[in-house]
C-alpha positions as CSV (number, residue, x, y, z in Angstrom):
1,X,0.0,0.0,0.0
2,X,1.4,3.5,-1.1
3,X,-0.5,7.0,-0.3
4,X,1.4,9.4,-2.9
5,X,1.0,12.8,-1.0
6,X,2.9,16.0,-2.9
7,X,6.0,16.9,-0.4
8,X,4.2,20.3,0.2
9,X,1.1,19.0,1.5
10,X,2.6,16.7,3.8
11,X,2.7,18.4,6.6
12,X,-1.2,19.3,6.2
13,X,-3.9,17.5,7.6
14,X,-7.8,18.1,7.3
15,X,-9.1,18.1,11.0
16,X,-12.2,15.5,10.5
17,X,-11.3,12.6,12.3
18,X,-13.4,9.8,9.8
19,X,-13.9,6.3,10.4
20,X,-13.8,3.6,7.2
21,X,-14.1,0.2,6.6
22,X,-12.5,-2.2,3.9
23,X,-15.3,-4.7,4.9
24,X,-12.6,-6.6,7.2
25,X,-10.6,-3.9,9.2
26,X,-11.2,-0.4,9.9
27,X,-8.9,2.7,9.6
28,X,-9.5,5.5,11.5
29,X,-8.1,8.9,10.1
30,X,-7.5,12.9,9.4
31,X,-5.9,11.9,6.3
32,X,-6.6,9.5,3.2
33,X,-6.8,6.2,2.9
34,X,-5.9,3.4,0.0
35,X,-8.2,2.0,-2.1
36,X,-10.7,-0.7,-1.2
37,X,-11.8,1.4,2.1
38,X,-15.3,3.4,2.1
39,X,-16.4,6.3,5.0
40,X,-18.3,4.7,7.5
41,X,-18.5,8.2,9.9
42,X,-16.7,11.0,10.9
43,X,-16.2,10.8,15.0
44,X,-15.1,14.3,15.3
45,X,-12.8,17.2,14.6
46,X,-9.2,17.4,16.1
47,X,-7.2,20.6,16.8
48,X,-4.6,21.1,13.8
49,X,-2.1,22.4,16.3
50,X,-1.1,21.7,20.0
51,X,-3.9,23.9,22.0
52,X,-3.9,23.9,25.6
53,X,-5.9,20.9,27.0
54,X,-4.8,18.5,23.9
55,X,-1.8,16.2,23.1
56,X,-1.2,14.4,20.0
57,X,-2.9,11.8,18.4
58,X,-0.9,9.1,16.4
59,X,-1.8,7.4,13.5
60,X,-0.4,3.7,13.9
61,X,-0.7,0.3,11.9
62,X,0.6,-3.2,12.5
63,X,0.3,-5.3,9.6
64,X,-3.3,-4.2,7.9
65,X,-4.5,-3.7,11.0
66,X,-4.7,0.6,11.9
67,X,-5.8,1.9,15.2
68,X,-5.2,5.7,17.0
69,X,-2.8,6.1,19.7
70,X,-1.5,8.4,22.6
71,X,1.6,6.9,22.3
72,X,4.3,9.0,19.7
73,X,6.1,5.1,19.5
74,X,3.0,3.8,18.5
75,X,3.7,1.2,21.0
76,X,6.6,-0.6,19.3
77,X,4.4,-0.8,16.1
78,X,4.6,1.4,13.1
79,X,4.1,5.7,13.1
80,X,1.6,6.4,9.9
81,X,1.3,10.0,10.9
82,X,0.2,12.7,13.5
83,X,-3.5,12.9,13.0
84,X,-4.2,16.3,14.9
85,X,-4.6,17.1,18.6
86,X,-7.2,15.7,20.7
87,X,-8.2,17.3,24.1
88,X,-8.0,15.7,27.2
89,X,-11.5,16.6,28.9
90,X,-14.4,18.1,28.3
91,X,-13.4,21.4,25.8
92,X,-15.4,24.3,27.3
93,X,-17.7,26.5,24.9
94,X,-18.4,23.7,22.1
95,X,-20.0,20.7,21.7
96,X,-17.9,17.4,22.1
97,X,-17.6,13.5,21.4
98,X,-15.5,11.0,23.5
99,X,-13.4,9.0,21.1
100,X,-12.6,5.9,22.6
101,X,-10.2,3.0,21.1
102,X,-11.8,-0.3,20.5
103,X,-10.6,-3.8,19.1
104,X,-12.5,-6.3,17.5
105,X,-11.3,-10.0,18.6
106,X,-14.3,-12.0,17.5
107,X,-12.2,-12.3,13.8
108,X,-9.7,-14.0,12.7
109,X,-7.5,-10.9,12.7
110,X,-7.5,-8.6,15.8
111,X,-9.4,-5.4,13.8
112,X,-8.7,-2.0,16.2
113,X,-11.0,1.0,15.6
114,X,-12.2,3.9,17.1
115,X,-15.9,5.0,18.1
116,X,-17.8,7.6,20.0
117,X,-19.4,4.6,21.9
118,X,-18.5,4.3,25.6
119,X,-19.0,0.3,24.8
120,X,-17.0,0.4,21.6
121,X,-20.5,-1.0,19.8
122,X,-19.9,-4.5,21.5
123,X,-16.5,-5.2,21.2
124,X,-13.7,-4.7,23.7
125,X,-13.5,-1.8,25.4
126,X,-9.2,-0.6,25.1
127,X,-9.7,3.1,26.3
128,X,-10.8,6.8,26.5
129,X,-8.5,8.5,24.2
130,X,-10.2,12.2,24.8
131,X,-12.9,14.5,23.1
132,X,-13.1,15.5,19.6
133,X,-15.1,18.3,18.8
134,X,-18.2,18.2,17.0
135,X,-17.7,21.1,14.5
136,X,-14.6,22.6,12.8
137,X,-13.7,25.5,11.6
138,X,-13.3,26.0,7.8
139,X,-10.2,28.5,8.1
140,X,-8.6,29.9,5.1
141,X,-5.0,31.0,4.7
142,X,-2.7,32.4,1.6
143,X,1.1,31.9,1.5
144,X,1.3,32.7,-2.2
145,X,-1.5,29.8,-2.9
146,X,-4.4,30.2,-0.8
147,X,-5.9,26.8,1.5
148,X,-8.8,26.4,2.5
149,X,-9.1,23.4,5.7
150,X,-10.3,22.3,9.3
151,X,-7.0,21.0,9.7
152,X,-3.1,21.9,9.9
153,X,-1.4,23.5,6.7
154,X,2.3,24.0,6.2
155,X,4.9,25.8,7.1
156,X,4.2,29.5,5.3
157,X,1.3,29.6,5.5
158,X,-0.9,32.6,7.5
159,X,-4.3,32.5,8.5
160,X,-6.7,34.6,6.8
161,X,-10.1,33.8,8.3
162,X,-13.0,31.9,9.4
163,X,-15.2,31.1,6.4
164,X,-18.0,28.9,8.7
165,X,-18.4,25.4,10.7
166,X,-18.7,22.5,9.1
167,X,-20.3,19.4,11.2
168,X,-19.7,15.7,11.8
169,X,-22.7,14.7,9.2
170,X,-26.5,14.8,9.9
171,X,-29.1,14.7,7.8
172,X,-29.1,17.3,4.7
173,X,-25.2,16.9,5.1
174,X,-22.4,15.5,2.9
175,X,-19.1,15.5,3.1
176,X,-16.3,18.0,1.8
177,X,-12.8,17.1,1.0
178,X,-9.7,18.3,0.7
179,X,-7.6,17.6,-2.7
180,X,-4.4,18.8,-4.4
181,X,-3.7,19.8,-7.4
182,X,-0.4,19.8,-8.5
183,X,1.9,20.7,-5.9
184,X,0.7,23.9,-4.6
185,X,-3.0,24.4,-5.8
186,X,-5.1,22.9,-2.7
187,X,-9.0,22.8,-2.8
188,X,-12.2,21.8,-1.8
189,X,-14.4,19.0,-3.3
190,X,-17.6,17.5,-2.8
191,X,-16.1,14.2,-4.6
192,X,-13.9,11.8,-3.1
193,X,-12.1,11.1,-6.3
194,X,-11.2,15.1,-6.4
195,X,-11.9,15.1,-10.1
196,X,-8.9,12.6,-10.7
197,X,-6.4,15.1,-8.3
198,X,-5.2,13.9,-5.0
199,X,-7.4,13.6,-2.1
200,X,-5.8,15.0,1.2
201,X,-8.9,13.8,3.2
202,X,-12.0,14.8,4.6
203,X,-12.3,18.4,5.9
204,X,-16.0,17.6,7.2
205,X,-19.5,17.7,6.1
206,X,-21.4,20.7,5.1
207,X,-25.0,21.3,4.2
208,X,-26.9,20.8,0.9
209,X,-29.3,23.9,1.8
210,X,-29.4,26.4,4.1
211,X,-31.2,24.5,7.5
212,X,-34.4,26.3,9.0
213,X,-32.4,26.5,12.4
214,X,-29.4,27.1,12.3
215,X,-27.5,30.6,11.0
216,X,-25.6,29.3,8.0
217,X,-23.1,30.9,5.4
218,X,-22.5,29.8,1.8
219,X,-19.0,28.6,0.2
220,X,-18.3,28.9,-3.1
221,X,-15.2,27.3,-4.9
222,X,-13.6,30.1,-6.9
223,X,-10.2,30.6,-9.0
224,X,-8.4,33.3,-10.4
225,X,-6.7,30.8,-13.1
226,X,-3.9,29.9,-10.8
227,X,-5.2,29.4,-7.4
228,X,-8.2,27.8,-6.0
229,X,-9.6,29.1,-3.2
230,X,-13.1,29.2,-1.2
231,X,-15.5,32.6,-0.3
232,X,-18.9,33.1,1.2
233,X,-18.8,35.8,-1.5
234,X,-20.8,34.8,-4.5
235,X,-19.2,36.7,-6.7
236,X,-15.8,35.0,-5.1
237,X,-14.4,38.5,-4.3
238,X,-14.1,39.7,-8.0
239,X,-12.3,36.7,-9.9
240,X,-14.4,33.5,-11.0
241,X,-17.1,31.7,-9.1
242,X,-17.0,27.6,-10.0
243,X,-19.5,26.4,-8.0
244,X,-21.5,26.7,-4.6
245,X,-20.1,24.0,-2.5
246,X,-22.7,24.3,0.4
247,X,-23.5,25.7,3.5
248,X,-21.4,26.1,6.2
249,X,-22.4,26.8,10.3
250,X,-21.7,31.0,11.2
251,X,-21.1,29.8,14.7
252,X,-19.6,26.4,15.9
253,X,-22.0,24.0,17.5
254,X,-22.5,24.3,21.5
255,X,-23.0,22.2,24.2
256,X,-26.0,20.8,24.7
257,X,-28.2,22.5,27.7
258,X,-27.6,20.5,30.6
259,X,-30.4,18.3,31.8
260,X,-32.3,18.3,34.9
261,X,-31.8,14.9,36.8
262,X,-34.6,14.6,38.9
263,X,-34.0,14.1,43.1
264,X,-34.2,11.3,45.1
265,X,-37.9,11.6,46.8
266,X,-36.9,10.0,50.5
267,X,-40.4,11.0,51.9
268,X,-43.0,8.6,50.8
269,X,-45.9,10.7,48.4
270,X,-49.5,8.5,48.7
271,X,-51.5,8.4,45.5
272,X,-55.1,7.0,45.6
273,X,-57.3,4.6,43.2
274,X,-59.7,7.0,42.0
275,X,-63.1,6.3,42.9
276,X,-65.9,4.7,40.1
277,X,-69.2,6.2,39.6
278,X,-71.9,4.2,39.6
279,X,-73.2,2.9,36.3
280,X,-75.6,0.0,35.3
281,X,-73.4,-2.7,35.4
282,X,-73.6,-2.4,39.6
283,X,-73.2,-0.2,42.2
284,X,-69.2,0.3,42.6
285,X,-67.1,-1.8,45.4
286,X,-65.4,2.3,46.3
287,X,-63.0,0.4,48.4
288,X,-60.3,3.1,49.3
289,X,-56.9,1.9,48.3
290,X,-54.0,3.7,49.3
291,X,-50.4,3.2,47.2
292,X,-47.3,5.3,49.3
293,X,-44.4,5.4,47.2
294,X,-40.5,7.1,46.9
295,X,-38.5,7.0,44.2
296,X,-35.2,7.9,42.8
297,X,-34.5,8.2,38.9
298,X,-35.8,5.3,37.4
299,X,-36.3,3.6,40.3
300,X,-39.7,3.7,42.1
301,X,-40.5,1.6,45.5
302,X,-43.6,0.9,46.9
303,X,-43.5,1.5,50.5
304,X,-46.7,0.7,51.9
305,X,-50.5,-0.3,50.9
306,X,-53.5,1.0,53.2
307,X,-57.1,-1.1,52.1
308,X,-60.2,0.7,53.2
309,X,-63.5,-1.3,54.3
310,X,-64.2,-4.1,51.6
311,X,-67.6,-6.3,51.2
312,X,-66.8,-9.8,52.3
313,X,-67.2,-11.5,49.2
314,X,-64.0,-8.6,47.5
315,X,-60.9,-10.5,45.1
316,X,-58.1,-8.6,44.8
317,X,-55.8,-9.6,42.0
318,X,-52.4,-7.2,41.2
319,X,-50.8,-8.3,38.2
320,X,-47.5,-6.1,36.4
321,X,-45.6,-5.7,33.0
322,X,-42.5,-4.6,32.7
323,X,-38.4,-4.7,33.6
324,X,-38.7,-4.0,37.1
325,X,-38.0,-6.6,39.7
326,X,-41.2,-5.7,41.3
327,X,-42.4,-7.6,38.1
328,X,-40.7,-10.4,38.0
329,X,-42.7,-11.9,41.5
330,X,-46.4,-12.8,40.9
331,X,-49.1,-11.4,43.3
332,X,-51.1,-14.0,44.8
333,X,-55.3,-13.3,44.6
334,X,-56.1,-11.6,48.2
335,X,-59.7,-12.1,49.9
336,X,-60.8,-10.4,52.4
337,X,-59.3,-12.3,55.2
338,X,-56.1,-12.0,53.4
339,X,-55.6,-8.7,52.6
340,X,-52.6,-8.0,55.6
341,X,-51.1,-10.9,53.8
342,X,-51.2,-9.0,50.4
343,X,-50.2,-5.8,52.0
344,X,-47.1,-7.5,53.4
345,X,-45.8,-9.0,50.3
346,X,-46.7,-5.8,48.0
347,X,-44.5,-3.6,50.5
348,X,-41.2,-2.8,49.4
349,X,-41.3,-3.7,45.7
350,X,-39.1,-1.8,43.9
351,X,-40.2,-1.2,40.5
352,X,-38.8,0.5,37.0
353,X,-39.7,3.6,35.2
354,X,-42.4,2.1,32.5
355,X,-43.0,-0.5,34.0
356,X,-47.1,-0.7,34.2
357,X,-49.3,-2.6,37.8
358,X,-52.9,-3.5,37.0
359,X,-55.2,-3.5,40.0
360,X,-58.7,-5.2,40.0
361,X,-61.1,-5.5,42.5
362,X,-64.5,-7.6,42.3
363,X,-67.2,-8.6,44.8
364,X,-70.9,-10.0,43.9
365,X,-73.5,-7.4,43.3
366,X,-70.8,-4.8,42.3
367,X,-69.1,-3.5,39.2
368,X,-65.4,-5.0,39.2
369,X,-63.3,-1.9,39.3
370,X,-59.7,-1.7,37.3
371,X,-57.0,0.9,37.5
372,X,-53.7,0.7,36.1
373,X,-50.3,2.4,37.5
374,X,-47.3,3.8,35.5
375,X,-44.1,4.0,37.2
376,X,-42.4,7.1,35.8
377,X,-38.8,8.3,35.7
378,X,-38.2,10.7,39.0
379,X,-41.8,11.2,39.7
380,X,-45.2,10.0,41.6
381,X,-46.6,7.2,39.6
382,X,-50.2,8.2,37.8
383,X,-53.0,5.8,38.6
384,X,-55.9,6.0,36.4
385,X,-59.6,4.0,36.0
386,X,-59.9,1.4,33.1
């Protein structure tokens, strides 16, 4: 396998970290890959240069297996590349992925790769190797030839500006890639084949049409018959406009608000069995039933049962669906001279949040009555009349 880079360009990366697959191993990457490989994902975009709160993040192989290290020896295998910078925690102001390395052992052949999921999508967990951010900047910069990238760029080379934010995919997205043509004439491309020019890799992925939502900017592909660079002008700043390339964010994604996570209730709340009207069926049993619960997330216990007066002839069945391990224990059919006995095995139950209890209460010469309770996450159950 040989990746034919121009010497200039070798020191640039695009900043999308993107995941691929040849079908047996996958390669995890800033940069391009050989043929045979397809994109499976980007997991994120890397610093191009050594911020505070990152440290490299190394490109390594062994064999045709390729995986992402901390390590600048790879360790003991062989150095592809530096990929970018990857932070260490949580980066502050913009919304973040972990990136975590995996491995694969259920093959013949070990197969490492990298994925946002804390449980590597079923496979073996290897480690947290920090946060890649979930937009990039599209920054542009001229050293006698312009470039345009979310990455790193070679020595020389001074930054210009911002053009926009490109994203990790989504819908309405698709990706945007860095290519080369020549030695010195880098530019963006919606194709992967960079109209038969070398493909650098992925810079990210950028949006078909301007979304309803979200405060967007145009980039065009222009040229002045020597250098290709990209503008949010549509007239590309007086020389020649190619072609509108998409939408990219004016701001870089944030954090998502932070969400409530509802308290432990340690005092027990009582909700009642709502009381049936008469209809023609029978006159109704209105036996007071009493549930007192607390709960805690998606946890919910039931701490105690009060049963009002009941005919003599009354049946109480309590039957449940669901996860909980309240659930997973049947209720035995109380009479009336049974009820304490009901009461005592009911109390305590812990149950889970949609899990769902059906209570049903007959007698002869009245209306059987049914209610059913849903157990909710971090609040009072609801109890309602069937």
């Amino acid at each position: 396998m040989s990746l034919l880079l121009p010497a200039t360009a070798g020191a640039a990366t695009p900043g999308a970290l993107s995941r691929y697959s040849n079908g047996t191993y996958h390669w995890a990457t800033t940069g391009p890959v050989s043929s045979g490989y397809t994109l499976e994902e980007t997991l994120g975009f890397l610093a191009p240069t050594n911020v505070a709160g990152t440290v490299a993040l190394y490109g390594c192989s062994e064999g045709s297996d390729h995986f992402l290290s901390l390590s600048s020896t790879c360790e003991g295998q062989t150095v592809l590349s530096t990929e970018g910078y990857i932070y260490t925690s949580v980066p502050a102001g913009q919304a973040s992925a972990p990136v975590y390395a995996c491995v694969d052992e259920s093959a013949t052949s070990e197969d490492h790769f990298a994925s946002n999921d804390p449980n590597c999508e079923g496979q073996t967990v290897i480690g947290l190797l920090g946060y890649a951010l979930q937009s990039g900047a599209l920054d542009r910069y001229n050293g006698g030839y312009h470039w345009v990238t979310t990455g790193s760029v070679p020595a020389g080379y001074n930054l210009e500006g911002v053009l926009g934010f490109l994203v990790t995919g989504g819908s309405g997205t698709v990706p945007l890639y860095g290519c080369m043509a020549g030695t010195s004439e880098e530019f963006l491309s919606p194709d992967s084949d960079c109209g038969g020019q070398t493909m650098l890799g992925l810079e990210g992925w950028i949006y078909v049409q301007p979304p309803a939502d979200l405060a967007v900017s145009p980039i065009y592909l222009c040229s002045d018959g020597s250098d290709y660079f990209a503008a949010t002008d549509p007239n590309c700043e007086g020389q020649v406009t190619d072609e509108l390339l998409g939408y990219a964010l004016q701001q870089p994604l944030s954090p998502p608000s932070a969400t409530v996570v509802p308290g432990p209730t340690t005092t027990p709340v009582t909700t009642t069995i709502p009381q049936p009207i008469a209809t023609s069926h029978g006159r109704p049993l209105r036996v007071k039933l009493d549930l007192r619960w607390t709960w805690r997330r998606a946890s919910t216990r039931l701490v105690s049962v009060r049963i009002g007066r009941v005919p003599g002839s009354v049946r109480i069945r309590i039957s449940c669906r669901g996860r909980g391990a309240g659930c997973s224990h049947a209720v035995p059919v109380a009479r009336r001279r049974s009820v304490r006995h009901l009461i005592r095995v009911l109390s305590g139950r812990v149950y889970q949040a949609g899990d769902r209890i059906a209570v049903t209460l007959t007698a002869r010469g009245y209306a059987s009555e049914r209610a059913q309770i849903d157990i909710r996450y971090g609040k009072l159950p609801t109890v309602r009349l069937l």
